[in-house]
Each structure stands twice: as structure tokens, then as C-alpha cells.
C-alpha positions in Angstrom: -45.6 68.3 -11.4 -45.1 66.8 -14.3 -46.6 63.1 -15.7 -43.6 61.0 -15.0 -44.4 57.3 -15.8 -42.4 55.0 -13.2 -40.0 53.2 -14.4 -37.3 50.4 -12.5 -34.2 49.3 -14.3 -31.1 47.1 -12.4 -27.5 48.4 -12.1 -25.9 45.0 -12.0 -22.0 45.2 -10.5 -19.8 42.3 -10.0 -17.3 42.4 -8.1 -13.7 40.2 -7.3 -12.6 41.0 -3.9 -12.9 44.6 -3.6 -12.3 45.7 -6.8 -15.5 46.5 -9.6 -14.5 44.0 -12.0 -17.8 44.3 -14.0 -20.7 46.8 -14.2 -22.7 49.1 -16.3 -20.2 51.2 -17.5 -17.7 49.1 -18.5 -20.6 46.9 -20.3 -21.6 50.3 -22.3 -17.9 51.3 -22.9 -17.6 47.8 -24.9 -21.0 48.5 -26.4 -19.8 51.5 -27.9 -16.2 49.9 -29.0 -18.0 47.7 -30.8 -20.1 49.7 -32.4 -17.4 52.6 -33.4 -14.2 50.4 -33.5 -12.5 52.4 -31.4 -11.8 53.3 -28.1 -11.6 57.0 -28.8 -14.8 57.2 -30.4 -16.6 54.7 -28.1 -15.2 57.7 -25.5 -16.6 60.7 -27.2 -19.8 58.4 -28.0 -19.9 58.1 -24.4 -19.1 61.6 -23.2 -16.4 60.8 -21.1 -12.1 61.0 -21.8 -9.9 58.9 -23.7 -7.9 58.1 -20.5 -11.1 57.3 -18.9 -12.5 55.0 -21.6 -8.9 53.2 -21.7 -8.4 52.7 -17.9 -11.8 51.3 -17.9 -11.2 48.6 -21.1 -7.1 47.9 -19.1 -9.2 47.4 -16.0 -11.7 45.1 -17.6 -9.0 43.3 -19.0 -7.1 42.5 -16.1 -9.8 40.9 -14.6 -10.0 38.9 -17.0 -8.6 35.2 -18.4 -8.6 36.3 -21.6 -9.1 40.4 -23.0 -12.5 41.4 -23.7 -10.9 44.1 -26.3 -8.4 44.1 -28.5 -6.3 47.3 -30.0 -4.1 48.2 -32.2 -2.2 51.2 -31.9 -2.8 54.5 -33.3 -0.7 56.0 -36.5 -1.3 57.8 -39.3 -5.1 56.9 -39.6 -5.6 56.2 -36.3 -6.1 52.9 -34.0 -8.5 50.4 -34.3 -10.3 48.7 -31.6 -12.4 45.1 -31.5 -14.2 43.1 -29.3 -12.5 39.2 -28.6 -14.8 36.7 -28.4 -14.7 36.9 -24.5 -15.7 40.6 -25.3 -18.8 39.7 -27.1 -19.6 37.0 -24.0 -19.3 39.5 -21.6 -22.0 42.0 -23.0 -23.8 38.6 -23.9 -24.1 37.3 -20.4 -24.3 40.6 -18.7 -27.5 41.7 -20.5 -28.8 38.3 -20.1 -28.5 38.7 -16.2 -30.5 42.0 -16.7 -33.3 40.0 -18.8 -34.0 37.4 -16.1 -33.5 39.6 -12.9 -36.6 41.7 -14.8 -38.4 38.8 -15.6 -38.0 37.1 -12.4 -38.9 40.2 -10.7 -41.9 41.9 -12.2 -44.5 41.2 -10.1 -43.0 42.6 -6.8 -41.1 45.5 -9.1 -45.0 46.3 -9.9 -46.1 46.3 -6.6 -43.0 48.7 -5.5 -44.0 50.8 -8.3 -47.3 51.4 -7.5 -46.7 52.6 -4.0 -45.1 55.4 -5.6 -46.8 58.8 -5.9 -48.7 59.1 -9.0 
């Protein structure tokens, strides 16, 4: 067997009613937009479809006060996509959660970790 080192990582959803208004995916899908500008390429970037990547950002969106991305449509040199400032939040406050469930969390995720097989 190979030398694996052990590793723990959180897979934060939040949820409004039943529906997965926010989660991992949709955090790196606006990770990506912003990064490429576009939906399309934050798709490819991602390895999943444009109709994916866009019924994830309308999802987002509609859960929503205010849009976490905004587009423009496509033409002649193609559509551009950016983050809102609620956008920006989003990713902000999600990866802050992540921080601070890890730091609150070490000692016991240590102690889980070494009760795996080495």
C-alpha cells in the first residue's frame, strides 16, 4: 500500500428549506468565474457543461437578495461574466467558515486521524 498521509477537509452545505442553496460547488463555480470572466470558461476550467455551470450560478442567484454574478450576453466575441459584490462576500464568508471550523477543530480532527491505519 502505498504512503498516503491523512488528510481531513470540510464540505460545508447550507441549505434553505430543502433546497442546497450554498455549497462547495457552487463556491468553486464562482471561483472560477472570477478568475476566467466567464461562465463558459469557469465550466471548462471546471470540467463540467455550460448548462451545468449556468443552472448552478441561476440557482445561486435565486437564493439570493441580490445576484452573486453578473453576465452579459454572448455575441460576436463572446459574453462576459463578473462577480457582484455579494458574489465576492459569498466566497469571502464561505471560506472563512472553512478557516474557523479547521481551527476550532484540530485537536479532535488529530485525534480522529490518528486512529486511522498508517
Amino acid at each position: 500500500m502505498a504512503n498516503l498521509k491523512a488528510s481531513a477537509q470540510f464540505n460545508i452545505r447550507v441549505r434553505r428549506g430543502e433546497a442546497k442553496a450554498v455549497g462547495p460547488g457552487k463556491i468553486a463555480l464562482l471561483e472560477a468565474i472570477a478568475q476566467t470572466g466567464s461562465i463558459s470558461a469557469a465550466a471548462r476550467h471546471l470540467g463540467m457543461s455550460y448548462r451545468r455551470a449556468w443552472g448552478l450560478v441561476d440557482d445561486l442567484n435565486r437564493h439570493l437578495d441580490k445576484p452573486a454574478v453578473e453576465a452579459a450576453p454572448g455575441g460576436k466575441h463572446g459574453g462576459r461574466a463578473t462577480l457582484s459584490p455579494t458574489g465576492y462576500k459569498l466566497i469571502s464568508l464561505y471560506r472563512d467558515i472553512e478557516r474557523e471550523a479547521v481551527r476550532h477543530t484540530a485537536g479532535v480532527m488529530r485525534s480522529l486521524l490518528n486512529l486511522l491505519a498508517k
